[in-house]
N, C-alpha and C positions, 0 to 999 in steps of 0.2 A: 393495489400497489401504492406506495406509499411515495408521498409527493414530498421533494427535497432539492433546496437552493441553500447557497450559498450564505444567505444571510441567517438562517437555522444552522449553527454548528453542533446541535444535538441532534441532528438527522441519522437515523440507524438504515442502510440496507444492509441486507446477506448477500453472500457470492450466489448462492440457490437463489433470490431475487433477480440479479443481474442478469442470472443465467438463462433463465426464465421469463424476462422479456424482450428476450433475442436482441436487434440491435436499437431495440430503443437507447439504452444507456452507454452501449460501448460497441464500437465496429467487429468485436472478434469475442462474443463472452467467453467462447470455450476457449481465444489464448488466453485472456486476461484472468480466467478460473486457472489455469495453467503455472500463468505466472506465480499469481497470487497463494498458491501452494506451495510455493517455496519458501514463503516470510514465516519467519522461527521466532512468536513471541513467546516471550519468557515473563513473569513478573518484575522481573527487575525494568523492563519496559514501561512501566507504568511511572516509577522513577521521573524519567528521560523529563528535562525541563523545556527540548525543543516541543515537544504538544501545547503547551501554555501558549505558544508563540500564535500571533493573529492569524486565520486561516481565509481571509477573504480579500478582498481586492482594497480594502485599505490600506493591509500589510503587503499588499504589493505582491501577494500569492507568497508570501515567505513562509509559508505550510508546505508545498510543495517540493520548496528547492530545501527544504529543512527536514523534511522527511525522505527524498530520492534522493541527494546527497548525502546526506549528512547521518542520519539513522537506518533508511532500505541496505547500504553496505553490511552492516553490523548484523541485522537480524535476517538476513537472506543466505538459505543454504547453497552453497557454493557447488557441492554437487548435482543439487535437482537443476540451479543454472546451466550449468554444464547435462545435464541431460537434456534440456529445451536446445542445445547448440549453442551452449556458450554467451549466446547475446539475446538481450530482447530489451526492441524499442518500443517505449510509449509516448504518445502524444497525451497529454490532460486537456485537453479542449475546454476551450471557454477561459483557460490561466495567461492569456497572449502569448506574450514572446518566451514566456517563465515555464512553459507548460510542454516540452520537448525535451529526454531523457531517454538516454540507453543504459543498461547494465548489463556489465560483462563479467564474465569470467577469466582473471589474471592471476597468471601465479596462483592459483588455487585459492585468490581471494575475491572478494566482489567489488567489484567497481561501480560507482555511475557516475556519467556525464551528462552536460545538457548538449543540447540536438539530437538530433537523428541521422544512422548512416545512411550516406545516398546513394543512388542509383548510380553505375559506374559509367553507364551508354547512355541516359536521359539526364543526370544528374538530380532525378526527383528524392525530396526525401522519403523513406522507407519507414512504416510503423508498423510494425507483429498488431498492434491492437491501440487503438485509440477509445476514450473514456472521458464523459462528460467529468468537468473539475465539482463538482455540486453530487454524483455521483461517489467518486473516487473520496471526497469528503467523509461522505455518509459509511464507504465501505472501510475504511479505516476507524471511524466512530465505533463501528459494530464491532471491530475485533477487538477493539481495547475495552468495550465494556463487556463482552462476551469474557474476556480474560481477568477485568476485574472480578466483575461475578464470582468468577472459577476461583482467585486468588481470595478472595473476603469468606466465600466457603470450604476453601482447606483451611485458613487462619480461626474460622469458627469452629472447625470440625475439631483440628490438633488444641485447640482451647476445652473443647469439651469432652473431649478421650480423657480417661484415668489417667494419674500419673505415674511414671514407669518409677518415680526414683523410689528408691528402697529407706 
């Protein structure tokens, strides 16, 4: 299994890693494999200048609130939301006070906030699935380079197909 902290920002897991070592990484792997099924990257993704941005406790976890606010709206399918019931909280553990997010389903669009809803008779707060920050890191590394990959080898492949023009 492959060992990853925050101070490696080129640390790769898979969701099949995650998922596979039960709750070492994350309190719920099968919602967080759930969740995580919903994020619709595209190459235009790779673009996005919020990823530049510091992902460690320097920046004050401003990776987190830059990617769950600010980018997870745009690339989260709004329907498979709404098939998980519309909301789903995560906590990112180890990010402090930075590291509590829900995303909802609004008006047919995605939402997120920071916190989490509570308990209506205990007042406790409520997470579908909580996720080491040093993990959550790593699994977002993997998809963008999994994406890059894909993206450098269609741009290779349409480079080296005949050319259609006449």
């Amino acid at each position: 299994m492959l060992m990853i902290d925050m101070r490696n920002s080129t640390a790769r897991i898979t969701m099949r890693e995650i998922t596979a070592a039960g709750r070492r990484y994350a309190s719920s792997p099968i919602a967080l494999a759930s969740f995580m099924a919903g994020v619709r990257l595209t190459p235009e993704v790779l673009l996005e200048g919020a990823w530049r941005s510091s992902a460690g406790a320097a920046g004050n976890f401003a990776f987190f609130r830059n990617l769950m606010l600010g980018l997870l709206p745009q690339l989260y399918d709004v329907r498979h939301l709404e098939a998980l019931g519309g909301r789903f909280a995560l906590r990112v553990t180890g990010a402090g006070r930075h590291g509590d997010f829900t995303t909802m389903a609004v008006n047919r669009r995605v939402v997120t906030l920071t916190g989490l809803p509570l308990d209506e008779a205990s007042g406790a707060a409520i997470a579908d699935a909580s996720v080491r920050a040093d993990v959550f890191l790593a699994l977002w590394n993997d998809m963008l380079a999994d994406l890059a990959e894909t993206t450098l080898a269609h741009i290779a492949a349409a480079r080296s197909a005949p050319s259609q023009t006449r």
